[in-house]
N, C-alpha and C positions, 0 to 999 in steps of 0.2 A: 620329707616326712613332716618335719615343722611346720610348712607354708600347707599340706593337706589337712591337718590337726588344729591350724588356725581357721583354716576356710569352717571346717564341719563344727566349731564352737562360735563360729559367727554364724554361721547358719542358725546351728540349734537356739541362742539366745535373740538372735532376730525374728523365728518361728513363735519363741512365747511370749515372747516382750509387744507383739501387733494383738490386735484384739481378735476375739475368738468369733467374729458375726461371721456367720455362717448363712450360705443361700438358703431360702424356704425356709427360715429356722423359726420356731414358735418363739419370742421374747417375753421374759420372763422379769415386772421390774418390781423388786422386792421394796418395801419403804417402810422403816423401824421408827414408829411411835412408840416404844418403850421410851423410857428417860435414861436408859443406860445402853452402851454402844455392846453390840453383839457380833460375836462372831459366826456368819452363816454359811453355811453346807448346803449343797442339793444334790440329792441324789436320783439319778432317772433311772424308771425301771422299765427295763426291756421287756415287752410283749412277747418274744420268742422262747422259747420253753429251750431250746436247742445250742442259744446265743453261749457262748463262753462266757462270757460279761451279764449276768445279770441285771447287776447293779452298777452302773458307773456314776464314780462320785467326784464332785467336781466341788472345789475351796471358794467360794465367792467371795469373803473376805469383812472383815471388822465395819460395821456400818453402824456407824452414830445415830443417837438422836434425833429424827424428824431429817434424814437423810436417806437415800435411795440407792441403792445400785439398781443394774441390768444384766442379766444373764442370758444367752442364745443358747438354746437348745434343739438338739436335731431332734426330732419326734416322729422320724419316719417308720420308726418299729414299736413306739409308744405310746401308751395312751396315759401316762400317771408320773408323777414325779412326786419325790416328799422335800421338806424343807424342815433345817435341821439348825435351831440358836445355839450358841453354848455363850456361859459367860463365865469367861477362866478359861482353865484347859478343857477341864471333863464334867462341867455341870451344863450338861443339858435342858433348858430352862423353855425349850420350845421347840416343838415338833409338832410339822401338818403335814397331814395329804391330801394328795391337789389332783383331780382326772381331769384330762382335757379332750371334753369333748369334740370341739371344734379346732382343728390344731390353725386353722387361718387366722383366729382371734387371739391377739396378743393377752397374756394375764399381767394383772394389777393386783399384787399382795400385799395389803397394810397388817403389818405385824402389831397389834394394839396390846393383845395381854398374853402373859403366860401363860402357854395351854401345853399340854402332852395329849394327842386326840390317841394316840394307841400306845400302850407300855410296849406291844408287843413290837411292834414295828417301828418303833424309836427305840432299843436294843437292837435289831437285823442295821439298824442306821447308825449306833452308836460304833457297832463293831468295822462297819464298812468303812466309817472316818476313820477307825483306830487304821485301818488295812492304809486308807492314802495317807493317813501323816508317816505312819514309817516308810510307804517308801519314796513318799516327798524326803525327807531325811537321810535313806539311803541314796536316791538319785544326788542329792545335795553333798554329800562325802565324795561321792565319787567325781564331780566334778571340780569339787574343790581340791583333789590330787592330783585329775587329769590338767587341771589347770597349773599347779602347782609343778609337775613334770615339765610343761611346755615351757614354763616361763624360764627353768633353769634350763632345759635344753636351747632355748634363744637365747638364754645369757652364754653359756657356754659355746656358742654358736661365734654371735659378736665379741668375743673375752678373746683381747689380744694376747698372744705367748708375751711373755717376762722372760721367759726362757731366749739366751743365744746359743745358737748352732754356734760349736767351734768348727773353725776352719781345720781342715786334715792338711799339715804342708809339708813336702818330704813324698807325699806318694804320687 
């Protein structure tokens, strides 16, 4: 049971820890000309009315100053993404939407100034982050017990007895 609960937590952190490029993927490379580093969100929206998923949103992560990331997005069901700054936890300081016409053509987003292009849909965006950091947060509890169990089930595993069997002598 130990050696199956290590293989599927090597797995799973091998899984997120490799990068997310994706075949046919439209690349997405965000570059923050603000003066202060932001933390950014993107969220794709599914073209299918039927999709379970909606919206799925994905952390891109704290980007500096005249700094860049790269984000892969599969756009096989899409045609629109938003993009979503916060500086702090919950101040929202910049939100666009982005339709991609041509999904062969990679996009190039220079983030220059604080804008909100829709109140309405920078809220449907605000709530959708609120939904992945809890359960980035809950996924993150739960690994850190699951992990926390293994390691005492392998200690306990290798934990030599202190204990001695006495000898029965007479029977």
């Amino acid at each position: 049971m130990v050696v199956i609960a290590t293989a599927v937590f090597a797995y799973y952190f091998t899984t997120k820890s490799l990068t997310k490029f994706r075949q046919d993927s439209l690349t997405v490379q965000m570059i923050n000309k603000l003066p202060f580093p932001l933390d950014f969100y993107i969220i794709k929206v599914n073209g299918e009315k039927d999709a379970a998923d909606i919206y799925e949103t994905g952390h891109v992560g704290s980007i500096r100053s005249n700094f860049y990331r790269i984000e892969y997005l599969d756009m096989s069901n899409s045609d629109e993404f938003w993009i979503a700054g916060f500086m702090g936890r919950k101040n929202m300081v910049y939100f666009s939407q982005h339709s991609v016409p041509n999904k062969n053509e990679d996009q190039i987003i220079e983030i220059q100034n604080y804008i909100n292009q829709s109140q309405k849909l920078s809220e449907i965006a605000e709530k959708q982050i609120e939904v992945l950091k809890f359960e980035n947060i809950k996924t993150a509890i739960w690994i850190t017990l699951d992990i926390l169990l293994l390691f005492l089930n392998i200690a306990l595993l290798f934990k030599k007895s202190n204990k001695k069997i006495p000898k029965l002598s007479g029977i």
